[in-house]
C-alpha positions, 0 to 999 in steps of 0.5 A, a space after each residue: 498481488 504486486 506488479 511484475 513488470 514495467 507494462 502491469 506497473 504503467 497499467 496500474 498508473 493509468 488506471 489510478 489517473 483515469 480514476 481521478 479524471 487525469 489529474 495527477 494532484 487527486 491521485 497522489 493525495 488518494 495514494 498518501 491518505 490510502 498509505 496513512 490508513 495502511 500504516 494504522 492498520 499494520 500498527 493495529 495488527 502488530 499489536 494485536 498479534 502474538 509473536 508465536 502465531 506468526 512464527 517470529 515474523 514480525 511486520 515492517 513499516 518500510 520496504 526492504 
């Protein structure tokens, strides 16, 4: 579920600093390893599923 508003967006920023005892560094470099490890893992699933199971949808790499 994404974020809706400005308040859920905070929320989740300070729950991920509470998560790392505050310190920004800890947090971000989580977030970087949790991107690379989504990435491969929308590369292993482009590959493994079929263009009709999926009705022409296709995964992106980069937000549009």
């Amino acid at each position: 579920m994404l974020p809706t508003t400005k308040e859920d967006v905070d929320f989740e920023v300070q729950a991920a600093l509470a998560w790392h005892d505050d310190d920004v560094n800890a947090t971000i470099a989580t977030l970087l390893e949790d991107i690379r490890h989504l990435r491969c893992q929308l590369a292993l699933a482009e590959a493994a599923t079929s263009r009709g199971m999926t009705r022409g949808w296709k995964p992106a790499f980069e937000r549009k």
